[in-house]
N, C-alpha and C positions, 0 to 999 in steps of 0.2 A: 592222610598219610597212611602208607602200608605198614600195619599192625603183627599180621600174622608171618611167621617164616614163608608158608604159601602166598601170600598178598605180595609178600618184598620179593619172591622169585616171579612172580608174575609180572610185578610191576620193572622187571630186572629182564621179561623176554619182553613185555610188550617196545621195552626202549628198544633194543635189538629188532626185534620187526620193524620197527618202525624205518629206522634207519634203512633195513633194506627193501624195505615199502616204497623208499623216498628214494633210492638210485632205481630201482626200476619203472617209476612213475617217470619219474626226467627221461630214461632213457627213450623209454616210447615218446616223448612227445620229444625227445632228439628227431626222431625217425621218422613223424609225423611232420615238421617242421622243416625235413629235407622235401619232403613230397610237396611242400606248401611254395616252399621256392623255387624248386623247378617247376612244378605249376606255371609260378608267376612270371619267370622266364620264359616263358612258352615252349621249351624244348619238350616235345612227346617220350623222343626216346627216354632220356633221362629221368622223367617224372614217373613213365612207367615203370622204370626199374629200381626208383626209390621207393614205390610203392608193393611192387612185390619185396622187396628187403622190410617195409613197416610192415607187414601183414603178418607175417609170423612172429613179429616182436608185440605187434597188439595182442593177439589170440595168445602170446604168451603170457602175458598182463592179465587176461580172460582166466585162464587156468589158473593164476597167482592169488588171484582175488583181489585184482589191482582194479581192475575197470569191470564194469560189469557187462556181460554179453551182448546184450542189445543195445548197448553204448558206441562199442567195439565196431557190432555190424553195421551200425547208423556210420560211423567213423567211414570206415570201409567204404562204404553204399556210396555215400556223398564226396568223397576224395576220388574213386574209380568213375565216376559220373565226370567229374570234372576234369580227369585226365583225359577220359573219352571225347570229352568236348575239343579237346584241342586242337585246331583247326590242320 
């Protein structure tokens, strides 16, 4: 337990981070999770343009300090792969 007046204000933002740690984590894999459905639908059009909408809500995640960079690109790499694929 937080001791010092600095310990209890710290332990008083990390709860607030957290919280908005936690609606912007869901929100990307909102985003990522629309791309996975139209995917699975097979519609090109549609998948591609869920996926440029997830692309700047990842890399926003990226700068946040939510996902890490190379997480992100791998994410990217492998969902644009697969939209590509679609026949």
């Amino acid at each position: 337990m937080a001791n010092t007046p600095q310990s209890k204000k710290r332990a008083r933002q990390a709860e607030r981070r957290t919280e908005v740690n936690k609606a912007r984590r869901s929100r990307i894999r909102t985003f990522l999770r629309k791309v996975e459905e139209a995917i699975a639908s097979g519609d090109k059009d549609a998948a591609s343009a869920a996926l440029r909408s997830a692309q700047p809500e990842l890399m926003r995640g990226v700068t946040k300090g939510i996902v890490h960079k190379n997480t992100a690109a791998r994410k990217m790499s492998r969902l644009s792969a697969r939209v590509k694929a679609i026949a």
